[in-house]
Backbone as CSV, one residue per row, in Angstrom:
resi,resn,N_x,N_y,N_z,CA_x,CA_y,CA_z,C_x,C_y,C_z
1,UNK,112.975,92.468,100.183,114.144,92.751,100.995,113.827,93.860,101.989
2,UNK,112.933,94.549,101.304,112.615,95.783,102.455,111.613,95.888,103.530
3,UNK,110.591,94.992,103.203,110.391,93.782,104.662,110.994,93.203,105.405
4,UNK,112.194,92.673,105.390,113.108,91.798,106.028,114.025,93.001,106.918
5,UNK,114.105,94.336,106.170,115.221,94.949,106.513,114.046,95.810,107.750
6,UNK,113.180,95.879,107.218,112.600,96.913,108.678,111.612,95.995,109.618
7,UNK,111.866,95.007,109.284,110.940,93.851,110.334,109.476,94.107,110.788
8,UNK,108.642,93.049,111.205,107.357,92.881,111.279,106.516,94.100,111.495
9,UNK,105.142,94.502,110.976,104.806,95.605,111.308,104.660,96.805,110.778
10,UNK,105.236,97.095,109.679,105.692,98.437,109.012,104.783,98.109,107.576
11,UNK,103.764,97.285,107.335,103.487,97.354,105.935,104.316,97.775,104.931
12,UNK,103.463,98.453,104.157,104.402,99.395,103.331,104.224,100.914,103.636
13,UNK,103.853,101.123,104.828,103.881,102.610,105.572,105.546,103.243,105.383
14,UNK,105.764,104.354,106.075,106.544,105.732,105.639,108.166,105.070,106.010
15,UNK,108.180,103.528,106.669,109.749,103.464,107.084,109.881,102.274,106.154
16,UNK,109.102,101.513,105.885,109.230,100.627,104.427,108.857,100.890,103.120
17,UNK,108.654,102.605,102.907,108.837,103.049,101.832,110.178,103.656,101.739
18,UNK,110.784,104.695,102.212,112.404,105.023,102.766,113.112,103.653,102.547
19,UNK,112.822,102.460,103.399,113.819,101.220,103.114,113.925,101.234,101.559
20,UNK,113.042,101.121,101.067,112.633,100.044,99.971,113.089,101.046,98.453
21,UNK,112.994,102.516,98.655,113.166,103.219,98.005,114.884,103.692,97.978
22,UNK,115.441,103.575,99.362,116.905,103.394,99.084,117.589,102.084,98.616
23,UNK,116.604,101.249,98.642,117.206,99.911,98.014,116.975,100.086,95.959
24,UNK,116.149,101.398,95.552,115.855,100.930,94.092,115.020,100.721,93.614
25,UNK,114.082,100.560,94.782,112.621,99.645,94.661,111.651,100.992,94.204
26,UNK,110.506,100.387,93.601,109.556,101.767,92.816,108.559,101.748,94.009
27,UNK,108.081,102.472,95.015,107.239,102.356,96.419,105.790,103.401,95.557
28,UNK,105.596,103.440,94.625,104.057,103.466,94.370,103.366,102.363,93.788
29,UNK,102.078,102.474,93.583,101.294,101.469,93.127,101.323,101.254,92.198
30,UNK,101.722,100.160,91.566,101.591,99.762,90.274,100.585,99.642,89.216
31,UNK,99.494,98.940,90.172,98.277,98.983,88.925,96.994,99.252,90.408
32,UNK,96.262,100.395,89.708,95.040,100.216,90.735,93.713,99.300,89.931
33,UNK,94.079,98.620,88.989,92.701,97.792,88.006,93.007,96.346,88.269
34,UNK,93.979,95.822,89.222,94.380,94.448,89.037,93.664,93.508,89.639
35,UNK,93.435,92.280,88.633,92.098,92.014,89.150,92.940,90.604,89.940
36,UNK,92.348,90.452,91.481,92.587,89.665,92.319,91.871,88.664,92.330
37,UNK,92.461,87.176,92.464,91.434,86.137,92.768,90.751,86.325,94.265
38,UNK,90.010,85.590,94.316,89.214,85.603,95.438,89.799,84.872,96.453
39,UNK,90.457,84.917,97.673,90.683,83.828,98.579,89.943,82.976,98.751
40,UNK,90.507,81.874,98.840,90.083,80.430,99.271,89.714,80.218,100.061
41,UNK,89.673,80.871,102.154,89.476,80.313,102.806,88.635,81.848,103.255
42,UNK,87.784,81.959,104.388,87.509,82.514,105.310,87.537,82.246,106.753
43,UNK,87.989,82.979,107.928,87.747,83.181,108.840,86.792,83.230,109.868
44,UNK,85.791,82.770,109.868,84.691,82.667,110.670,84.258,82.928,112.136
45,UNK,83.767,83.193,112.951,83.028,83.265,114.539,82.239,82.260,114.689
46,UNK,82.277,81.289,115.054,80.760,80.254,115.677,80.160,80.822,116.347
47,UNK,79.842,81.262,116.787,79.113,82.335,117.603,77.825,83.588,116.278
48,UNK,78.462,84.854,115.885,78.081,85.529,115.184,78.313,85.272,114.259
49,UNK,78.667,84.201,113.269,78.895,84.051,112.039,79.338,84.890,110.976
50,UNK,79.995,86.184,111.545,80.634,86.833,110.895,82.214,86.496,110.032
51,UNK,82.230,87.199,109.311,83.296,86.578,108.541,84.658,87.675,108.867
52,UNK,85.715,87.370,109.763,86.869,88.064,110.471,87.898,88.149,109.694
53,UNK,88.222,87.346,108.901,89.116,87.344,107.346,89.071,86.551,106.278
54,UNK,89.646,86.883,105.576,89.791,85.889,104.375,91.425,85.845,103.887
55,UNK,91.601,84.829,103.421,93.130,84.078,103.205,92.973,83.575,102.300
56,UNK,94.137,83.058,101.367,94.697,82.317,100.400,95.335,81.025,100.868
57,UNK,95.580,81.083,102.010,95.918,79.773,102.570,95.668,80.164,104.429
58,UNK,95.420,79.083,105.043,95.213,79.349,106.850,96.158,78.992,106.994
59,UNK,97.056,79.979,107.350,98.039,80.256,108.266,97.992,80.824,109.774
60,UNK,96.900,81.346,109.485,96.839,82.519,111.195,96.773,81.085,112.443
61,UNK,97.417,81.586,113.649,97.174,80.458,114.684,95.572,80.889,115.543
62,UNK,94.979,79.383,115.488,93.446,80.303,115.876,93.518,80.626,117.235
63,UNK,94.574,79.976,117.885,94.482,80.324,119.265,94.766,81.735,119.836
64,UNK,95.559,82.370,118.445,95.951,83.817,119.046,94.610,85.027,118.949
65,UNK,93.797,84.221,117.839,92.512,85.352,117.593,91.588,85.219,117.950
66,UNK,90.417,86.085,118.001,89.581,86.103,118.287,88.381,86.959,117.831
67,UNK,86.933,86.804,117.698,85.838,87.889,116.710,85.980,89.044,117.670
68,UNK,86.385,90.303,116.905,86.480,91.308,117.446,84.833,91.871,118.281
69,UNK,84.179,91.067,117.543,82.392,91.549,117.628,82.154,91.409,119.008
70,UNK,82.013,89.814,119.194,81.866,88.208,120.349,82.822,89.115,121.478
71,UNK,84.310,88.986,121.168,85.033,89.318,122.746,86.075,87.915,122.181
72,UNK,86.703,87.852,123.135,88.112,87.097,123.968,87.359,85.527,124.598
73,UNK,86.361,86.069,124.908,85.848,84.829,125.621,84.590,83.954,125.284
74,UNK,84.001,85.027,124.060,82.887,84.016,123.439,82.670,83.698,121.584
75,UNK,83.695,85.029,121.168,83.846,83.917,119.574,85.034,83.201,119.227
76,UNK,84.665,81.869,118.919,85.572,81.039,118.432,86.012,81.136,117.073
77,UNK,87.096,81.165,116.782,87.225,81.619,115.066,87.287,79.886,114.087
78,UNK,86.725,79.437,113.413,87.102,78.611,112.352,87.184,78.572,110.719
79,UNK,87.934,78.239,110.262,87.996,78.346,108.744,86.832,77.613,107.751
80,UNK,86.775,78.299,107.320,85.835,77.845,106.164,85.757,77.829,104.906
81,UNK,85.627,77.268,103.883,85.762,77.412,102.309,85.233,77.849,102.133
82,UNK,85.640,79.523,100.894,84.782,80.031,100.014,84.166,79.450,98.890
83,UNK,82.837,79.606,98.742,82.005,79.142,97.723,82.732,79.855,96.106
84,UNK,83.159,78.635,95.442,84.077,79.423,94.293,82.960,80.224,93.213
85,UNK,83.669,81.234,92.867,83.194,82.327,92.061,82.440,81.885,90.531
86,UNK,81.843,81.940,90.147,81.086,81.307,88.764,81.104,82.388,87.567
């Protein structure tokens, strides 16, 4: 709710902790040992083959991004499957 109430942008930085904390909500960390699966997808450059993110599902629009490395005009970003964990 305290995402919704201070809109896009604010993580959980100093005005979506205030929201979230007048709503009730506990704004520290809960567990720092929690063990995360690995995302499913990565982010890629054709170009430098660097890896620009990783996701749980591709959502990002590729047309809006781009490899910070490459530039605007020469890395192309595509998704790729992570090799699952053994």
């Amino acid at each position: 709710i305290a995402h919704a109430l201070v809109g896009p942008g604010h993580r959980h930085g100093p005005t979506w902790q205030a929201t979230a904390q007048r709503l009730g909500a506990r704004v520290e960390a809960t567990s720092r040992t929690a063990h995360m699966p690995q995302p499913k997808w990565r982010l890629c450059c054709t170009r430098c083959r660097r890896t620009v993110a990783q996701r749980h599902q591709r959502r990002l629009d590729l047309n809006l991004h781009r490899c910070a490395w490459c530039g605007v005009d020469a890395g192309i970003l595509e998704w790729r499957r992570n090799a699952p964990v053994s």
